[in-house]
C-alpha positions in Angstrom: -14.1 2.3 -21.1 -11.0 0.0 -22.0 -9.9 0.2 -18.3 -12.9 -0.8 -17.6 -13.1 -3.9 -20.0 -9.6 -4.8 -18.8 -10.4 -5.0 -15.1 -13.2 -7.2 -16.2 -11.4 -9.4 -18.6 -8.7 -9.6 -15.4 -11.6 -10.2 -12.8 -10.6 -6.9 -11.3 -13.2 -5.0 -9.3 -13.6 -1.4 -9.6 -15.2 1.0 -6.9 -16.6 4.1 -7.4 -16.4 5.9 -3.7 -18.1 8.9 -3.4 -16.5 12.1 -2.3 -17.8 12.4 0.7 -17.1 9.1 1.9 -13.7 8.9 2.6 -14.3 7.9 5.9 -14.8 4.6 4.4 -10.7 4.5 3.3 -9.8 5.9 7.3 -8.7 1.8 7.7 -7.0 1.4 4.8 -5.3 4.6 5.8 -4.4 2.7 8.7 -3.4 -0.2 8.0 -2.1 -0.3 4.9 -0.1 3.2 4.2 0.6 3.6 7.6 2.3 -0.1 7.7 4.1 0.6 4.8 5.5 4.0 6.1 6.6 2.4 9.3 8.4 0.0 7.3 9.9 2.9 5.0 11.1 4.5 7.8 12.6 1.4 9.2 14.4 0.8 6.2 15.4 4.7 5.8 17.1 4.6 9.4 19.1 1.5 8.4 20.0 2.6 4.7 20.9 6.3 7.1 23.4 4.1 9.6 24.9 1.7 6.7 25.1 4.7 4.0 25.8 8.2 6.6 25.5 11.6 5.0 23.8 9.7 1.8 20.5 10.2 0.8 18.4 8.1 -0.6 17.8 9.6 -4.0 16.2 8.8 -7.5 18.9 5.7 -8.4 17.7 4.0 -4.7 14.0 4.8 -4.3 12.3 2.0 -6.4 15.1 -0.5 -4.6 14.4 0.9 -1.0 10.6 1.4 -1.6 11.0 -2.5 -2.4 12.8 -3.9 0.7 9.9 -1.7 2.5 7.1 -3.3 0.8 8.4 -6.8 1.4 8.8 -6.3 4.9 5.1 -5.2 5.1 3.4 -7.7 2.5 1.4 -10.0 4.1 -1.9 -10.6 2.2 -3.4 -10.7 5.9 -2.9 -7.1 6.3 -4.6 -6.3 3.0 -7.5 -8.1 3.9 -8.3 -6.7 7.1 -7.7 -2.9 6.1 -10.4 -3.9 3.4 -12.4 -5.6 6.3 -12.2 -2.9 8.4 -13.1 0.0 5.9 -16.2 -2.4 5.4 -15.0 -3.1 1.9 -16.0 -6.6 0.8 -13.4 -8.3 -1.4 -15.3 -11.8 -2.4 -13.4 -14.7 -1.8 -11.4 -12.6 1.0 
């Protein structure tokens, strides 16, 4: 119940989806994790060719997870993957 009270005092909506429809995610899927990855990876093959033979390991995630999601952040994006999945976010 606090979770709940706290979304609300934030003016956070919750969902509830049901189990069987995930379908309704298949967008977000899309265009939101699979634009991050793409970024991820884009950043992976550079860290690979400035850093070679290093991996990118628990000290470098967070940072390199970071550089992805700021290439990929564009509230745009968000708003469509919600569009598309038929998601209404008010005021979107």
């Amino acid at each position: 119940m606090t979770a709940f009270e706290s979304a609300q005092r934030e003016e956070i909506l919750l969902y509830r989806i049901l189990s069987n429809a995930t379908h309704l995610m298949q967008s977000l899927d899309k265009g939101v994790f699979g634009a991050l990855k793409q970024k991820w990876y884009a950043v992976a093959r550079v860290h690979s060719r400035e850093n070679p033979g290093a991996q990118i390991g628990k000290d470098s995630f967070a940072e390199k997870l970071k550089e992805a999601y700021i290439l990929f952040y564009k509230p745009i994006i968000l708003v469509n993957s919600f569009r598309a999945s038929v998601i209404d976010i008010p005021g979107g």
